[in-house]
N, CA, C and O atoms as a Tripos MOL2 file, in Angstrom:
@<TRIPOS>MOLECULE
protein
  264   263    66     0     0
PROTEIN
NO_CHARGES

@<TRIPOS>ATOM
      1 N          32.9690   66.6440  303.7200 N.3       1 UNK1
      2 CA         32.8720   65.7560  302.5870 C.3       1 UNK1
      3 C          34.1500   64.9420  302.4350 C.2       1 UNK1
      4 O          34.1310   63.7110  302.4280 O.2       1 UNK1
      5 N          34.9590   65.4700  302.3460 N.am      2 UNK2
      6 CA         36.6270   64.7720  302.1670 C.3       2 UNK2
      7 C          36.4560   63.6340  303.7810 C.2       2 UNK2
      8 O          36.7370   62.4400  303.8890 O.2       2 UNK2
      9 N          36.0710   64.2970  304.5060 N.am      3 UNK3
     10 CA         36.3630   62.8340  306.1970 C.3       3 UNK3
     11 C          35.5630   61.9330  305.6350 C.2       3 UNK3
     12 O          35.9640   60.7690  305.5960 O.2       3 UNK3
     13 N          34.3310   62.2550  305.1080 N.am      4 UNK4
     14 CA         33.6240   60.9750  304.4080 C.3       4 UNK4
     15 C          34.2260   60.0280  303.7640 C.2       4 UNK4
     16 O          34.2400   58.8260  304.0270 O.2       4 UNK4
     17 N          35.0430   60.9500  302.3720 N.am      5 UNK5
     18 CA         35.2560   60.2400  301.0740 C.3       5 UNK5
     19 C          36.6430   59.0540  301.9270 C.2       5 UNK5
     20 O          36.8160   57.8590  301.6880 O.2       5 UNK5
     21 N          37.2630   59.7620  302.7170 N.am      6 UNK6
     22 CA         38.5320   59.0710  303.4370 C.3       6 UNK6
     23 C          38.1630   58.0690  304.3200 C.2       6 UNK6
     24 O          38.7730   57.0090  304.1810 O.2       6 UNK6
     25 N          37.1920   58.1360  305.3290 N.am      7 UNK7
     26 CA         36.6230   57.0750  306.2060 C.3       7 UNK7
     27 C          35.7970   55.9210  305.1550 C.2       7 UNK7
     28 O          35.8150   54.7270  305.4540 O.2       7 UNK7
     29 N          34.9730   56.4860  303.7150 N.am      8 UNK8
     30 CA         34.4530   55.1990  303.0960 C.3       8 UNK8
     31 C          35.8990   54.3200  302.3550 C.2       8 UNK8
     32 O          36.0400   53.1090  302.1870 O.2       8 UNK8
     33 N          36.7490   55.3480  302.0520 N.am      9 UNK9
     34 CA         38.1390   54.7210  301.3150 C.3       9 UNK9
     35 C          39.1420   53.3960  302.1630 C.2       9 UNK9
     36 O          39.7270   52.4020  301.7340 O.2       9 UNK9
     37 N          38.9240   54.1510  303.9120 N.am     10 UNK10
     38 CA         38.9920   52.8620  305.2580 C.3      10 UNK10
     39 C          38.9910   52.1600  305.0450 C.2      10 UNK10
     40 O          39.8770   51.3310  304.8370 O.2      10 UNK10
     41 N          37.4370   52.1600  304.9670 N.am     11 UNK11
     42 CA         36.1350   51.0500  305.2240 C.3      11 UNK11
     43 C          36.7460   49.8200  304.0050 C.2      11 UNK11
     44 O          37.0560   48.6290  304.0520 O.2      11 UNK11
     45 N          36.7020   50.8060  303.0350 N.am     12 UNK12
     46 CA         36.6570   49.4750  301.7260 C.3      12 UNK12
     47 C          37.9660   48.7730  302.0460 C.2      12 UNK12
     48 O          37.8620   47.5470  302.0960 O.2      12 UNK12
     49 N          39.5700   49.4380  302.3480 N.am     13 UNK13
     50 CA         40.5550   49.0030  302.3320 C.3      13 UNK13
     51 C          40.6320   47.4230  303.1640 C.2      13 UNK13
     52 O          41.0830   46.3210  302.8500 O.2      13 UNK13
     53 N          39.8280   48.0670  304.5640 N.am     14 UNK14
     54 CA         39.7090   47.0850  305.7780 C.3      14 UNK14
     55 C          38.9360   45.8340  305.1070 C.2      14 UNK14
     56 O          39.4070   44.7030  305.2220 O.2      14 UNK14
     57 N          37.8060   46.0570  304.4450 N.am     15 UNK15
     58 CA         37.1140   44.8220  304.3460 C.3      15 UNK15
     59 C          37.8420   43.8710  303.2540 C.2      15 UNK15
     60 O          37.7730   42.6430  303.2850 O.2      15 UNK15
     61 N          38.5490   44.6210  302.2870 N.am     16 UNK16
     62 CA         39.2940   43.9760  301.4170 C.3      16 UNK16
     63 C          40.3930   43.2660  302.1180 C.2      16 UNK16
     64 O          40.8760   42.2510  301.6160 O.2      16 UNK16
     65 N          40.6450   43.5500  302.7940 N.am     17 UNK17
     66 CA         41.6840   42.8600  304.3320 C.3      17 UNK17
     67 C          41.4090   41.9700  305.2410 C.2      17 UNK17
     68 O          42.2930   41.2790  305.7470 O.2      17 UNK17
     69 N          40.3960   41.8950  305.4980 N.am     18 UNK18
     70 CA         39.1660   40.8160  306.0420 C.3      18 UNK18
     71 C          38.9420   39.4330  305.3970 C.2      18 UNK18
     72 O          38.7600   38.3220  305.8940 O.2      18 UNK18
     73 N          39.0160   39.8800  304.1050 N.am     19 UNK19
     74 CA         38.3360   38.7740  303.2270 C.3      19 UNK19
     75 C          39.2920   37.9040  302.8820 C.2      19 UNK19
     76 O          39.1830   36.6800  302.9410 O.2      19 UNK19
     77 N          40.4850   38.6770  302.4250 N.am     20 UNK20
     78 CA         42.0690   37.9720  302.2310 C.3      20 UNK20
     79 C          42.3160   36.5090  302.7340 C.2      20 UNK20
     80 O          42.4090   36.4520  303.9600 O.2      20 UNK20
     81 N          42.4480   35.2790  302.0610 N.am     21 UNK21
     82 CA         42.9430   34.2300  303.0470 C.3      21 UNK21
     83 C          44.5040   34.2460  303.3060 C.2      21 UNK21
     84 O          45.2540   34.8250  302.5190 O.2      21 UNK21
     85 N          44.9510   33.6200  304.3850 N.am     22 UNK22
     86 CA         46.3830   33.5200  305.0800 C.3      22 UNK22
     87 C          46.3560   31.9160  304.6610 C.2      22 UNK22
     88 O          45.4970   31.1640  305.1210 O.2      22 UNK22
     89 N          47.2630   31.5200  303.8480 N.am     23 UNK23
     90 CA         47.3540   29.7020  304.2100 C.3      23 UNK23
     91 C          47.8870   29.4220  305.2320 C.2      23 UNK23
     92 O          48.8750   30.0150  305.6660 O.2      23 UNK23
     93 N          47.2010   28.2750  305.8970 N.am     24 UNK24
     94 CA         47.5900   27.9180  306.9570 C.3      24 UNK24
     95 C          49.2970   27.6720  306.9440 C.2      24 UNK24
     96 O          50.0320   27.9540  305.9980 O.2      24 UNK24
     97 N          49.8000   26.9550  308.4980 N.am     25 UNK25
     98 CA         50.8120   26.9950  308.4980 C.3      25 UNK25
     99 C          51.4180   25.4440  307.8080 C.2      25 UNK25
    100 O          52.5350   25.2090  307.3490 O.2      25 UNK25
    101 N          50.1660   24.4940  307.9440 N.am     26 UNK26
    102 CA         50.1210   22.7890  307.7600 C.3      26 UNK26
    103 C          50.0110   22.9750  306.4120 C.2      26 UNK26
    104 O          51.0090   22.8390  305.7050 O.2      26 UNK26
    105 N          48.9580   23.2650  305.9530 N.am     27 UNK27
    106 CA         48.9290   23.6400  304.0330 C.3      27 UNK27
    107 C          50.5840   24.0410  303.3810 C.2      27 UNK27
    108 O          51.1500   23.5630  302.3980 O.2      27 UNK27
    109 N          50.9300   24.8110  304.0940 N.am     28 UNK28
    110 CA         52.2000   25.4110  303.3770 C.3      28 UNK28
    111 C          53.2990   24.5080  303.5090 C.2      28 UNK28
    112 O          54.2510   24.6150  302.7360 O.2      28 UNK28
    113 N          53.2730   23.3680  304.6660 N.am     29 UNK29
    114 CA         54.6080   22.6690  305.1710 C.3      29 UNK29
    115 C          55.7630   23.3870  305.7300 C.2      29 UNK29
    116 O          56.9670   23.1680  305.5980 O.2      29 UNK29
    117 N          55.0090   24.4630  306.5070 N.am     30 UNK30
    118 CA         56.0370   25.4640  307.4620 C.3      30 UNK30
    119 C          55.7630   25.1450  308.6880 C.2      30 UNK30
    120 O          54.6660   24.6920  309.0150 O.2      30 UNK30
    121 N          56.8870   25.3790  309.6310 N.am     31 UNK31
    122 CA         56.6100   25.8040  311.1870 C.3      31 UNK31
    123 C          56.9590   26.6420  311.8330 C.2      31 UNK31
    124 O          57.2790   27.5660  311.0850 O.2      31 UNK31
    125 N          57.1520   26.9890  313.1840 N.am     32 UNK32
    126 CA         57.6390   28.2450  313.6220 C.3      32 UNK32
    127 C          59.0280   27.6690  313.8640 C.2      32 UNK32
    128 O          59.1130   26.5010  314.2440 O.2      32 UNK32
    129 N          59.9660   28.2980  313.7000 N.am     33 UNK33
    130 CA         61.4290   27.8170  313.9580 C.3      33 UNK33
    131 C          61.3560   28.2650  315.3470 C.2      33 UNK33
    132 O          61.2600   29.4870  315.4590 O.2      33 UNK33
    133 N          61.3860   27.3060  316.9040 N.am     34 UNK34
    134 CA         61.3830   27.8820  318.1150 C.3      34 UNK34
    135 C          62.5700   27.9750  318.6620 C.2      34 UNK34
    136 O          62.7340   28.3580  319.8200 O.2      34 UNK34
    137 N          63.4240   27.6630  317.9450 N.am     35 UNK35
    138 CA         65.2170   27.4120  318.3320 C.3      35 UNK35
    139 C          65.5750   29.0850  317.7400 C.2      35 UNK35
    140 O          66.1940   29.6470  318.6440 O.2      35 UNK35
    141 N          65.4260   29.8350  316.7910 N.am     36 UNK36
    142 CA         65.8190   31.0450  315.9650 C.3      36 UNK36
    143 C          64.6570   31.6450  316.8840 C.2      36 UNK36
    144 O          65.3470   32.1350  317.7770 O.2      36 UNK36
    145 N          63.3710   31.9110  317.2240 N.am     37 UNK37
    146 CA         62.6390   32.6890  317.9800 C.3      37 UNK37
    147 C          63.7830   32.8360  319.1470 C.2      37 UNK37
    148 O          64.5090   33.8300  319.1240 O.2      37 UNK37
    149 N          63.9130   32.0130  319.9900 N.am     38 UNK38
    150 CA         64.5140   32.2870  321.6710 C.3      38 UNK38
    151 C          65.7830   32.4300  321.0990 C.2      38 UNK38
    152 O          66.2850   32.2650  322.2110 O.2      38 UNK38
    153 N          66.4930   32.5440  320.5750 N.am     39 UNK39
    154 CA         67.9260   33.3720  319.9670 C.3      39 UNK39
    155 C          67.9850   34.6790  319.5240 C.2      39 UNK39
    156 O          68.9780   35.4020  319.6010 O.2      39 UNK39
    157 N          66.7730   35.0130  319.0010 N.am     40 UNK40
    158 CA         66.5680   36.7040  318.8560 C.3      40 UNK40
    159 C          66.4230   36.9860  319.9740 C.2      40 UNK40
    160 O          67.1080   37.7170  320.6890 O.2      40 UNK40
    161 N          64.9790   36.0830  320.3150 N.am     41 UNK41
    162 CA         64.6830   37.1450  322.1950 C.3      41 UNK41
    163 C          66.0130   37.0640  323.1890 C.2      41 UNK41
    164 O          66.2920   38.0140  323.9210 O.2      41 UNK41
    165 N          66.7650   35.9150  323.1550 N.am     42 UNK42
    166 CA         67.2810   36.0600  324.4870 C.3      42 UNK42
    167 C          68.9990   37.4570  324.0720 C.2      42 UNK42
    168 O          69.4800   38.2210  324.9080 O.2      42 UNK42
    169 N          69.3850   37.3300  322.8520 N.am     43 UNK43
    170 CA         70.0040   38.6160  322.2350 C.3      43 UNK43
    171 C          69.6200   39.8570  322.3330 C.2      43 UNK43
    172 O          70.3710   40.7140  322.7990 O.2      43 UNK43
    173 N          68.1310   40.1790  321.8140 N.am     44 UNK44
    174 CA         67.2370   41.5460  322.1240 C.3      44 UNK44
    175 C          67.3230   42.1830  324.0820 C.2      44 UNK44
    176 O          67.5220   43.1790  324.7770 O.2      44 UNK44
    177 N          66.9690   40.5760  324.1400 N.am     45 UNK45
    178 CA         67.3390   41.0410  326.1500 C.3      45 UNK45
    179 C          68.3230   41.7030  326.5780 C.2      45 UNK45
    180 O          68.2420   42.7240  327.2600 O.2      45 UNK45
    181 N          69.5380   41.0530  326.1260 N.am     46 UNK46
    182 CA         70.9210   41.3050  326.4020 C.3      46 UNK46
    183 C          71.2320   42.6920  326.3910 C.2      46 UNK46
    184 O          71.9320   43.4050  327.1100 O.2      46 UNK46
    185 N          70.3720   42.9300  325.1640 N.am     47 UNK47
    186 CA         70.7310   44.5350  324.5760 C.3      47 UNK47
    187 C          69.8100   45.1490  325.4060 C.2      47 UNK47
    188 O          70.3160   46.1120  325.9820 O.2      47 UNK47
    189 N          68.4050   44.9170  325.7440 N.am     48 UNK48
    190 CA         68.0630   45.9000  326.3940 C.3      48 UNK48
    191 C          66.6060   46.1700  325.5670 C.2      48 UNK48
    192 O          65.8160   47.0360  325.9410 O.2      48 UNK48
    193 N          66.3790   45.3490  324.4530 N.am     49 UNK49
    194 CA         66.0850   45.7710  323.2240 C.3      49 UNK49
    195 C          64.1790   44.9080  323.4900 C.2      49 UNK49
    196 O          64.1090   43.9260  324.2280 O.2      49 UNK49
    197 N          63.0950   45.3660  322.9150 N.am     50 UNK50
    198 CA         61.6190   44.7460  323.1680 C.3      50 UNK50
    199 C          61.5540   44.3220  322.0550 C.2      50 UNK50
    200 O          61.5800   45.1480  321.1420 O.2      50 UNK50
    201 N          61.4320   42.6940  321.6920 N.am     51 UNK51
    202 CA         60.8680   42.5930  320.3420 C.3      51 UNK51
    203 C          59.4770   42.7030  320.4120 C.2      51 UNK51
    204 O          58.8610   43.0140  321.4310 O.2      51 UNK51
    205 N          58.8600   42.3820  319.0470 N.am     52 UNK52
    206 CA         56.9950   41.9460  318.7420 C.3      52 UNK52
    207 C          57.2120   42.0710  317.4270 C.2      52 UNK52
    208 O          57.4850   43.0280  316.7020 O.2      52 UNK52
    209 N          57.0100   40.7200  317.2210 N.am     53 UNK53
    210 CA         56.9910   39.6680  316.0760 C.3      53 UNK53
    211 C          55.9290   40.0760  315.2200 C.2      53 UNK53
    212 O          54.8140   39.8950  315.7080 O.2      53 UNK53
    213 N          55.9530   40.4510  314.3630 N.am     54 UNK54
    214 CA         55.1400   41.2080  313.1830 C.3      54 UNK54
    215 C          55.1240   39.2900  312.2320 C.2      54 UNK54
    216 O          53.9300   39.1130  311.9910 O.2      54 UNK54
    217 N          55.4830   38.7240  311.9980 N.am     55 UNK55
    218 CA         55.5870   36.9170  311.2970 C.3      55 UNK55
    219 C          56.5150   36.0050  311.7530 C.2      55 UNK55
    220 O          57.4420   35.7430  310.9860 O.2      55 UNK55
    221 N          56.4760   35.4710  312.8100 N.am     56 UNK56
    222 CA         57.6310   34.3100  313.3180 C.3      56 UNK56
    223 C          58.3380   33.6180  312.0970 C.2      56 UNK56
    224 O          57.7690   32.9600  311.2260 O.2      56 UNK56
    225 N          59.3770   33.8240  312.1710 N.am     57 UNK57
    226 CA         60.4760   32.7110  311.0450 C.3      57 UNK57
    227 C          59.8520   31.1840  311.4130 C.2      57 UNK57
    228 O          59.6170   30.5790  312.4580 O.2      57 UNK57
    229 N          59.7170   30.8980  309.9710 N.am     58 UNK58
    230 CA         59.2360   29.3960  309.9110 C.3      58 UNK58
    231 C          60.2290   28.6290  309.1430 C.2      58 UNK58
    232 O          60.8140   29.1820  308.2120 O.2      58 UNK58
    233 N          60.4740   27.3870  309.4550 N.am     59 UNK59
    234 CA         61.3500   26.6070  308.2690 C.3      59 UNK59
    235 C          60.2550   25.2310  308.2210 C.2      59 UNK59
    236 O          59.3560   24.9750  309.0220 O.2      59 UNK59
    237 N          60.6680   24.4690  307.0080 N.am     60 UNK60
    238 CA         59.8730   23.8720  306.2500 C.3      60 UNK60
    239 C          59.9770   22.5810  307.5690 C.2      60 UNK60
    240 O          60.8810   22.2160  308.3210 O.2      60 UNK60
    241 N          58.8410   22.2520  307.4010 N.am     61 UNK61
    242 CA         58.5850   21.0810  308.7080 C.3      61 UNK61
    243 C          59.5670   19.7270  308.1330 C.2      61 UNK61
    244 O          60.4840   19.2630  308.8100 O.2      61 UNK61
    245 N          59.2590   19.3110  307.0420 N.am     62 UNK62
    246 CA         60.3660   17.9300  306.6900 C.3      62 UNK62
    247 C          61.9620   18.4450  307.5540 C.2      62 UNK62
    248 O          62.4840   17.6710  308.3560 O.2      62 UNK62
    249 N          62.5010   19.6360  307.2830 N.am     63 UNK63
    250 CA         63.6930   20.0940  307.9600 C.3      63 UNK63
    251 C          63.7910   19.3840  309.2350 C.2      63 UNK63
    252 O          64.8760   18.8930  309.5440 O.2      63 UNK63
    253 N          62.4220   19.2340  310.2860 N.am     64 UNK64
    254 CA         62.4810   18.8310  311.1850 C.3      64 UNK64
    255 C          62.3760   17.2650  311.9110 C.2      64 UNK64
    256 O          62.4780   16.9440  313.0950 O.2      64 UNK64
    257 N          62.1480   16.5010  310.7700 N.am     65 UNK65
    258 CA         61.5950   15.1370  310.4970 C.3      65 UNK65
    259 C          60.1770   14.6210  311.0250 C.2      65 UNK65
    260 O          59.9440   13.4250  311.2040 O.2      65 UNK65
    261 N          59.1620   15.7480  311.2780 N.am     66 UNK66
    262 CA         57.9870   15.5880  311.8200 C.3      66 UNK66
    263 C          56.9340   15.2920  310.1260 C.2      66 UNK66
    264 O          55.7210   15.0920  310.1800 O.2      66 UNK66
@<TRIPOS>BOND
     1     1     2 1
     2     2     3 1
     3     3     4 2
     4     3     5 am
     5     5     6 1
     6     6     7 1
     7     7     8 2
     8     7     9 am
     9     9    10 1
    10    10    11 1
    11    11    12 2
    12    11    13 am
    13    13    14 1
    14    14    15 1
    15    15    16 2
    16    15    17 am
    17    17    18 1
    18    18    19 1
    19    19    20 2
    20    19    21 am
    21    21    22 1
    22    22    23 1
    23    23    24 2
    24    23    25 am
    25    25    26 1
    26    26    27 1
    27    27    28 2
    28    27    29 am
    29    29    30 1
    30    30    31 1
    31    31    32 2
    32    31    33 am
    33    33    34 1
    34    34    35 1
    35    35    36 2
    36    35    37 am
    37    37    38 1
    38    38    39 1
    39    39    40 2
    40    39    41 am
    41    41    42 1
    42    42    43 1
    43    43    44 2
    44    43    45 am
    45    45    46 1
    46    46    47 1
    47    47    48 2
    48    47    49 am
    49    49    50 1
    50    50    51 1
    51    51    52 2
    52    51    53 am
    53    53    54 1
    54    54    55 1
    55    55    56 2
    56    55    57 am
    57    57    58 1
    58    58    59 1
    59    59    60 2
    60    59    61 am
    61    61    62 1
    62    62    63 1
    63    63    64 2
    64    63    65 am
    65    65    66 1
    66    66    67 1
    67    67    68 2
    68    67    69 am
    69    69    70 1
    70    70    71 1
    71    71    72 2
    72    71    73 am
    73    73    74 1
    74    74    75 1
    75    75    76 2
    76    75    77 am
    77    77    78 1
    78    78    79 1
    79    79    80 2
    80    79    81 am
    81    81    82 1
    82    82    83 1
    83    83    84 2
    84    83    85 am
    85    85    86 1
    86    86    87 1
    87    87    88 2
    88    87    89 am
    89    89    90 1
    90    90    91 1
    91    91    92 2
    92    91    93 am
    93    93    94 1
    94    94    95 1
    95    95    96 2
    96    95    97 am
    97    97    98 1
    98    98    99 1
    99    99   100 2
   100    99   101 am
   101   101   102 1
   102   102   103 1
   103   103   104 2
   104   103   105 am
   105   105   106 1
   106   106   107 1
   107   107   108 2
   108   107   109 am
   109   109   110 1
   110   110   111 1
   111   111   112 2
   112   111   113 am
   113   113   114 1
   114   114   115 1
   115   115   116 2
   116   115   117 am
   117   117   118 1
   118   118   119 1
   119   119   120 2
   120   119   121 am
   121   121   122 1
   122   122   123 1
   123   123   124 2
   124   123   125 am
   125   125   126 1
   126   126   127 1
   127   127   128 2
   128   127   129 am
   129   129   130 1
   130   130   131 1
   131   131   132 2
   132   131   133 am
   133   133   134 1
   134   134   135 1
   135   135   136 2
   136   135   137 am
   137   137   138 1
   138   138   139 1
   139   139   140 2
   140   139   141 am
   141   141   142 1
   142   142   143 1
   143   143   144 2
   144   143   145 am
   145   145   146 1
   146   146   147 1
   147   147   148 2
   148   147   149 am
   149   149   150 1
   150   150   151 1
   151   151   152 2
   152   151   153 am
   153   153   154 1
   154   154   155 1
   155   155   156 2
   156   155   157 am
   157   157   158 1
   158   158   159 1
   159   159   160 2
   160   159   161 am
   161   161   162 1
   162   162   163 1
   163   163   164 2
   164   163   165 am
   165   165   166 1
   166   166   167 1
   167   167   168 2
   168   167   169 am
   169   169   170 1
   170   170   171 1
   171   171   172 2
   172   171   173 am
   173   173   174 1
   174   174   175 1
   175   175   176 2
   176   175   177 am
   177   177   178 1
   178   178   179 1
   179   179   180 2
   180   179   181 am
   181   181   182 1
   182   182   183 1
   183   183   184 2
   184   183   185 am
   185   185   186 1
   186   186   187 1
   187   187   188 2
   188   187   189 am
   189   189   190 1
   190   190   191 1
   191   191   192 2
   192   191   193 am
   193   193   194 1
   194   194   195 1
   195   195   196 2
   196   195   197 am
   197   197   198 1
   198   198   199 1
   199   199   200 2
   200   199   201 am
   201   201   202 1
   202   202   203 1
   203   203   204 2
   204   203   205 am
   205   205   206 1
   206   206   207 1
   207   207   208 2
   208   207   209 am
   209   209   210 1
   210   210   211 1
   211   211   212 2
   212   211   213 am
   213   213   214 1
   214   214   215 1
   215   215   216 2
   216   215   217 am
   217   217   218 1
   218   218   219 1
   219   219   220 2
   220   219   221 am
   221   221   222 1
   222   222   223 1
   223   223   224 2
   224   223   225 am
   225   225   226 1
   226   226   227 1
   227   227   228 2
   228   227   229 am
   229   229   230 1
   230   230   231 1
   231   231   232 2
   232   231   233 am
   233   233   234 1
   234   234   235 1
   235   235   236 2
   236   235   237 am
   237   237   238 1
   238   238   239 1
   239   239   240 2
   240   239   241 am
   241   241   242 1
   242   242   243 1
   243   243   244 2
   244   243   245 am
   245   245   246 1
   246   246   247 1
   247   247   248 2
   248   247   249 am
   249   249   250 1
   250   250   251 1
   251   251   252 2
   252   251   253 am
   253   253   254 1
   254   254   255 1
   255   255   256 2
   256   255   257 am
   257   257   258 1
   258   258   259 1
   259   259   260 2
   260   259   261 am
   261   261   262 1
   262   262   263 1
   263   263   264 2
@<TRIPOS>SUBSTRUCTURE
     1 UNK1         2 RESIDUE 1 A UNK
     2 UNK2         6 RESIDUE 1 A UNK
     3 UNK3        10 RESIDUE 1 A UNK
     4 UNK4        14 RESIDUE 1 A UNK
     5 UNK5        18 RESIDUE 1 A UNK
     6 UNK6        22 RESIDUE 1 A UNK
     7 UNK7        26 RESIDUE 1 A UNK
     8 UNK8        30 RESIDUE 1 A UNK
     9 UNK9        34 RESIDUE 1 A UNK
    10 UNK10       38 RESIDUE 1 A UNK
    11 UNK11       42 RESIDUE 1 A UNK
    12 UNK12       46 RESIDUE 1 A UNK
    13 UNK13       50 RESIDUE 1 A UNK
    14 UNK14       54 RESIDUE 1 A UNK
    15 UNK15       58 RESIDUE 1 A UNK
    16 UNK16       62 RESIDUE 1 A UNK
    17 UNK17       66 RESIDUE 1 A UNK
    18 UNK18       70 RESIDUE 1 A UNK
    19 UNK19       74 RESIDUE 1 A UNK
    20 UNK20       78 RESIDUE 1 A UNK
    21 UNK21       82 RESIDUE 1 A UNK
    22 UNK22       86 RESIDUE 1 A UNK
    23 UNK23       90 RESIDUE 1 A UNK
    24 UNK24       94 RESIDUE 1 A UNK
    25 UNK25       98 RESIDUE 1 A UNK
    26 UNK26      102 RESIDUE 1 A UNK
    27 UNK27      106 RESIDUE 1 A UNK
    28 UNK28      110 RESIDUE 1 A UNK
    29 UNK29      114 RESIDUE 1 A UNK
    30 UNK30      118 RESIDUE 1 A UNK
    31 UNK31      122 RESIDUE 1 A UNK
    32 UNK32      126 RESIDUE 1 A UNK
    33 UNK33      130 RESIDUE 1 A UNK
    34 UNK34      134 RESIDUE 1 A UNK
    35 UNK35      138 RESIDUE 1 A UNK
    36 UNK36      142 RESIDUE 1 A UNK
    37 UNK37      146 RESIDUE 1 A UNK
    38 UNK38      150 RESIDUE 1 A UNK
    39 UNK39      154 RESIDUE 1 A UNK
    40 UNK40      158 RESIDUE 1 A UNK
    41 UNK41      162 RESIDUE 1 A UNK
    42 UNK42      166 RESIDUE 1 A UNK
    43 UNK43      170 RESIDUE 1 A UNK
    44 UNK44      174 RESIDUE 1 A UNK
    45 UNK45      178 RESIDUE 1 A UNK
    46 UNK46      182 RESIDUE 1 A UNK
    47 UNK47      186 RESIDUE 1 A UNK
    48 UNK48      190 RESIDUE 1 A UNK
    49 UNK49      194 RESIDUE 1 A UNK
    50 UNK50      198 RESIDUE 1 A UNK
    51 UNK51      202 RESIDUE 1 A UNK
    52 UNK52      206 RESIDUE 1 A UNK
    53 UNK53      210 RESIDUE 1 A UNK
    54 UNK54      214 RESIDUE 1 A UNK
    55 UNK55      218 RESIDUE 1 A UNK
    56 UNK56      222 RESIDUE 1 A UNK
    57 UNK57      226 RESIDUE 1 A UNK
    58 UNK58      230 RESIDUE 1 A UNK
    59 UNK59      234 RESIDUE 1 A UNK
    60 UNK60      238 RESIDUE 1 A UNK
    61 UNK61      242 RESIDUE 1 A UNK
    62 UNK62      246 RESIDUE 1 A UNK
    63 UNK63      250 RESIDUE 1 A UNK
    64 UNK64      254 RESIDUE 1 A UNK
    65 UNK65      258 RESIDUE 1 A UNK
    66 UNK66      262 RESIDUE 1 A UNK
């Protein structure tokens, strides 16, 4: 009974997670900063170190004059 009550408690969490919107990256007036990305990675290398980007650093696109 309890694997039930815990697998339907999942279920609901996941779909409530599903449904969630993300604003885009154009809506928000962000981009990926690709100059600060390859400065972590090529540092992480150095060290020895694996990144994986859980949200790329973005800065506001006007910053960039695009």
């Amino acid at each position: 009974m309890k694997r039930i009550a815990l697998s339907l408690s999942c279920l609901a969490m996941l779909a409530g997670c599903a449904t969630s919107q993300v604003p885009s990256a154009a809506a928000s007036g962000t981009v990926t900063d690709h100059e600060r990305v390859a400065a972590i990675e090529r540092a992480a290398a150095s060290l020895g170190v694996r990144v994986i980007w859980i949200r790329l650093p973005q800065k506001n696109a006007a910053a960039t004059g695009s």
